[in-house]
N, C-alpha and C positions, 0 to 999 in steps of 0.2 A: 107749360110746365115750369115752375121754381126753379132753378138750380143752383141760385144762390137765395137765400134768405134773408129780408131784413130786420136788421137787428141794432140794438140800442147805441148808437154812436159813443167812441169811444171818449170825444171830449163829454157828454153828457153824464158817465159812467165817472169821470176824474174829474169833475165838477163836483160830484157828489161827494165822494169821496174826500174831495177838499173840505165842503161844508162841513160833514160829517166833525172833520177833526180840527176846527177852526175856534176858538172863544168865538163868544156870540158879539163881544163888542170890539172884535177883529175890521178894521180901518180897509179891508179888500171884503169884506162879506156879503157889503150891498151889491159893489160891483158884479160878481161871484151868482150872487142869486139871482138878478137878471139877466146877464149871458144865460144861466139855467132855464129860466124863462123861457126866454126866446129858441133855443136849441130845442127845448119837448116842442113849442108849440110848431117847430120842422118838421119832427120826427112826427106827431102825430098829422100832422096835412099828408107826409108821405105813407102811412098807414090811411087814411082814409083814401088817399088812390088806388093803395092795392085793392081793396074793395071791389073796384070797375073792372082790375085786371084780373080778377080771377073769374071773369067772366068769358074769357078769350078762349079758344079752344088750345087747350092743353099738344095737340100733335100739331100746331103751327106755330107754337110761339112759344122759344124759353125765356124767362123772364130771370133775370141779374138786377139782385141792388144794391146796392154802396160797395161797387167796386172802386178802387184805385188801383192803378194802373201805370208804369212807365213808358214813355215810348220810343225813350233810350236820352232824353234832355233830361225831360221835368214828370213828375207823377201829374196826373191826372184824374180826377173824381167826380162819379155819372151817381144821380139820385136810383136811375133807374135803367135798362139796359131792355131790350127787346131785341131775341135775334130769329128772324125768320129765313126760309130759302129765299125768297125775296130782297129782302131789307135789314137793314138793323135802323132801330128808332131809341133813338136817345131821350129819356124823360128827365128834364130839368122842372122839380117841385117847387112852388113858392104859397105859402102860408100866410097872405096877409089879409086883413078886414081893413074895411071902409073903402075910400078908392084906390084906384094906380091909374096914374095918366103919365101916358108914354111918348114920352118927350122925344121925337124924331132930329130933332134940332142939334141940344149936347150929348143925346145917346145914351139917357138915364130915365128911370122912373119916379115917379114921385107918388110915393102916398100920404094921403089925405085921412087921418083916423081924430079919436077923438084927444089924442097927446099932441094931435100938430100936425106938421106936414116936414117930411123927411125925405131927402133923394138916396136911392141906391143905383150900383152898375146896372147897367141894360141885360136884362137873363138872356135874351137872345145873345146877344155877344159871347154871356157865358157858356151859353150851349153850341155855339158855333166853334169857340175854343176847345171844347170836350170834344164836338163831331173832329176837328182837326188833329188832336190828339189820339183821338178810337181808328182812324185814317191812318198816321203815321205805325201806330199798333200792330194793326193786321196788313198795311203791305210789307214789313218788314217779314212777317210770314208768310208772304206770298199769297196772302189771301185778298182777294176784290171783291167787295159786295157794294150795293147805293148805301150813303147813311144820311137820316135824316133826324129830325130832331122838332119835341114841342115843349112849349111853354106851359106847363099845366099850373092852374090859378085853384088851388083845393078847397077856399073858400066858395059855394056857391053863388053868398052874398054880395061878394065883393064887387065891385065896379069896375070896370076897365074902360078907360077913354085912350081918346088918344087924337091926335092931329087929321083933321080931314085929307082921305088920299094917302094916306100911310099903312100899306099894304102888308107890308110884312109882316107888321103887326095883327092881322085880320087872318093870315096864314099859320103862324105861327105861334100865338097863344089862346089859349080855349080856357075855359071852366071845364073842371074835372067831368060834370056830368055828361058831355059834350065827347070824352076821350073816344069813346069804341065806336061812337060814328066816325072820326077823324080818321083813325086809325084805316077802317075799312073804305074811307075814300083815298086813303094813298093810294097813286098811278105808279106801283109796282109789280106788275104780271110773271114776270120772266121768273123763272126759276132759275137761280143764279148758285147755291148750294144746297145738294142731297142731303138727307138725313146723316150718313155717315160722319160727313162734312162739318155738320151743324154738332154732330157729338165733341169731333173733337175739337172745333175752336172754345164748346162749353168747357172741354177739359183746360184748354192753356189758361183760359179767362179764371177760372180759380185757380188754378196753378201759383201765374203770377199775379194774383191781387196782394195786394200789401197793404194791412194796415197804417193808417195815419200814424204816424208818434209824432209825441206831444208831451213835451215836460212843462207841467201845470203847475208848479212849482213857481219856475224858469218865468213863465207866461205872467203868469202875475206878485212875481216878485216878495213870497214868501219864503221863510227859511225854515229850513226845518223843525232848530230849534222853537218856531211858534206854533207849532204842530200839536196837539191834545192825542198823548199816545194811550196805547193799553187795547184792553177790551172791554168791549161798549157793553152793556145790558138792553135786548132786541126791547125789552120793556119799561125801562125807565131810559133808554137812549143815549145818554151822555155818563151815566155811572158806572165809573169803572170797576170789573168784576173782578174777583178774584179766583184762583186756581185750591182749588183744595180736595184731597181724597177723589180724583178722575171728574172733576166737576170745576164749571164755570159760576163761582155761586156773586147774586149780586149783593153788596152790605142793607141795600136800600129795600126792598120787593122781597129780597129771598128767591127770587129764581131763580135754578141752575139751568143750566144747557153742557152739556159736555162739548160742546162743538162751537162754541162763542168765538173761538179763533180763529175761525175759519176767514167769516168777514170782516178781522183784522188784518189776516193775511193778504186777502184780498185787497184793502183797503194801500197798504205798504204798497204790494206791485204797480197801482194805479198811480199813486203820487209818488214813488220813487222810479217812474220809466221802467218797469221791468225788474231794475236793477237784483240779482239775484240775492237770496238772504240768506248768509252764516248763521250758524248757532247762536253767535255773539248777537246779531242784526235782530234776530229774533226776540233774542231774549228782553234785548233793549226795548225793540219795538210795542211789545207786550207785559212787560216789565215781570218777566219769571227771574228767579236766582238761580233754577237748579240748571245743568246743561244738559245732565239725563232725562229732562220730565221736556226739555224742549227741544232734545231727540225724537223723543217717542212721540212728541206731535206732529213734529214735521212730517218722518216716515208716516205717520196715518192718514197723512193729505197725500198719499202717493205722488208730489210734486216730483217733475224728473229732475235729475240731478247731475254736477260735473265733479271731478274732483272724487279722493280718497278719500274714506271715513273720519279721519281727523282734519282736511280742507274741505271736506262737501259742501257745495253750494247749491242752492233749491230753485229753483228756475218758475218763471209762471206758468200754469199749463193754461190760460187762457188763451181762445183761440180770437186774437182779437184783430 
């Protein structure tokens, strides 16, 4: 059973966003669009897993993904989560073509594609630090279960070598297709947590998962000031629309949308951290003059709110 859902990573979502309102011949935009690259092609390797996992039987195994987590030092972040009466099983995803040969030696991988050959950290290391992490977690609850952890390669294509006699690595990372036989030869019998049990560690696990934050801004060292504000046209894309008579209308196209501002609003919470939006913030942001007409939009984004009618401030209601 699901009990947490995965969902579009939140630097993927402020990448966008970034582009979105960047000139095109903006000196961060190459950089910008490859990070975006590379992050879909995660997110979709870890959607092509789920695939396999939704073949598991539902009353053994709830499945968590993109949790982060504290474990009272540092936060911590599992691609995937499985917790059974038995086990919890940690899924660390990796998305890459051509080879990976796995260097037992410096404790790094190397892939072999058609750009080159490139080293990354060892993912067992990285799932080992999560298992130590998901550890620290739940005995501070008082909870003991085994945790274990695999390396899934979501490409089927891909290669994997690695040093003769180098065992771990024979144990611990698989090709995706490979998962649910894996799975079902883990040597964990014992029943270690009741149903009850398993409900409620599901409840603390979203309780306390926290969102990444990330000022993308910050990250790559734009300013605001170089930011393309307003609101966009869903169809000419970069023309800014205007407000007129309860409409978003564009100069270019002629299409209205009454709702155009929404995914500028949207847009604002993403590259400004959250930060909440005054009337003023608004106004600026979208370039209105009236502060009644950008009253009455804010209240129709039902956004929640702090502050008295003349200081109200609009909060994101993204559950991110």
């Amino acid at each position: 059973m699901i009990v947490k859902e995965r969902s579009i990573p939140i630097r993927i979502q402020k990448n966008e966003a970034l582009l979105r309102r960047l000139p095109k011949d903006h000196i961060k935009r190459q950089e910008i669009e490859e990070d975006l690259r590379k992050r879909w092609a995660g997110y979709r390797g870890e959607q092509s897993v789920d695939y396999y996992l939704g073949k598991l039987p539902e009353k053994d195994f709830l499945i968590f993904h993109g949790i982060r987590l504290s474990n009272g030092e540092y936060f911590f972040q599992i691609d995937t989560l499985l917790l059974t009466p038995y086990f919890a099983l940690i899924l660390e995803i990796k998305n890459f073509s051509g080879t990976l040969y796995f260097d037992p030696i410096f404790n790094q991988w190397i892939q072999t594609a058609q750009t080159g050959e490139k080293g990354y950290p060892c993912p067992i290391e990285q799932a080992n630090q999560q298992k130590q992490g998901l550890k620290k977690w739940l005995e501070a609850r008082n909870i003991s279960i085994p945790i274990d952890f695999l390396v899934v390669i979501s490409k089927p294509s891909t290669i994997l070598k690695t040093a003769y006699g180098n065992t771990p690595i024979l144990q611990k990372v698989l090709h995706v297709q490979f998962l649910l036989d894996k799975i079902q030869k883990l040597k964990y019998k014992e029943t270690i947590l009741n149903y009850k049990e398993l409900k409620r560690i599901a409840r603390l696990i979203v309780k306390e998962h926290r969102s990444e934050t990330f000022d993308i801004l910050t990250f790559y060292k734009v300013l605001p000031s170089e930011l393309i504000t307003g609101v966009f046209c869903s169809n000419c894309i970069s023309i800014q629309m205007t407000r007129c008579y309860g409409n978003w209308i564009c100069p270019e196209c002629k299409q209205k949308d009454p709702h155009a501002h929404v995914r500028a609003v949207e847009d604002y919470f993403l590259l400004f951290n959250d930060t909440p939006l005054s009337n003023q913030r608004f106004r600026d942001f979208l370039h209105l003059t009236s502060p009644y007409i950008a009253n009455r939009l804010l209240l129709s984004m039902n956004l929640p709110y702090t502050g008295s009618r003349k200081d109200r401030l609009y909060h994101s209601s993204a559950a991110r």
